[in-house]
N, C-alpha and C positions, 0 to 999 in steps of 0.2 A: 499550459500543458495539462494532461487529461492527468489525474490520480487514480493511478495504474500500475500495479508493481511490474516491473520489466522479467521479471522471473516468471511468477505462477498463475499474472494475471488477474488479482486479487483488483476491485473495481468497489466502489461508492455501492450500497445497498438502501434500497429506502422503504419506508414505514409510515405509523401513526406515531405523533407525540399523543397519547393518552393524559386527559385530565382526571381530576376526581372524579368532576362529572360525565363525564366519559365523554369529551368533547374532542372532535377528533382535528389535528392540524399534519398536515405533510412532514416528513421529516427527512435525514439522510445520515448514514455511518460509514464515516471516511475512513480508510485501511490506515494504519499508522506507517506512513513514508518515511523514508530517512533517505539521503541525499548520498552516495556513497561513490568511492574512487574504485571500479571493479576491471576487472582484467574478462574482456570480451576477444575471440577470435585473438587472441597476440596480443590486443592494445588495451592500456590503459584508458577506461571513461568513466564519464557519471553518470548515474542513473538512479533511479529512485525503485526501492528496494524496500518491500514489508517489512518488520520486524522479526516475523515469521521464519520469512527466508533466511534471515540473516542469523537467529538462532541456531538452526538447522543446517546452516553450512552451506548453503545452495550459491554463495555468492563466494567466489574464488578474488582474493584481494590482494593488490598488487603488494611485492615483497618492498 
């Protein structure tokens, strides 16, 4: 499965690893997922869900 927060779309961004010597190698910044039991359209599911989101309320959880 892609890492992808199902709310605000938040996706993998990528870059340089930066050495001293300023040698450059590929790199990637993964959003921090969490796996969560949320309340979609009426149902109960799981979905992977930033932190972000989850701070801010944006994910409605089942009672």
């Amino acid at each position: 499965m892609a890492n992808i927060c199902a709310i605000c779309g938040k996706k993998p961004i990528t870059g340089h690893r930066i050495s001293h010597a300023h040698n450059l190698s590929k790199r990637r910044w993964l959003p921090n997922l969490q796996k969560v039991r949320a309340v979609i359209n009426g149902e109960v599911k799981r979905i992977k869900v930033c932190t972000t989101c989850l701070k801010l309320g944006r994910v409605q959880k089942p009672a």
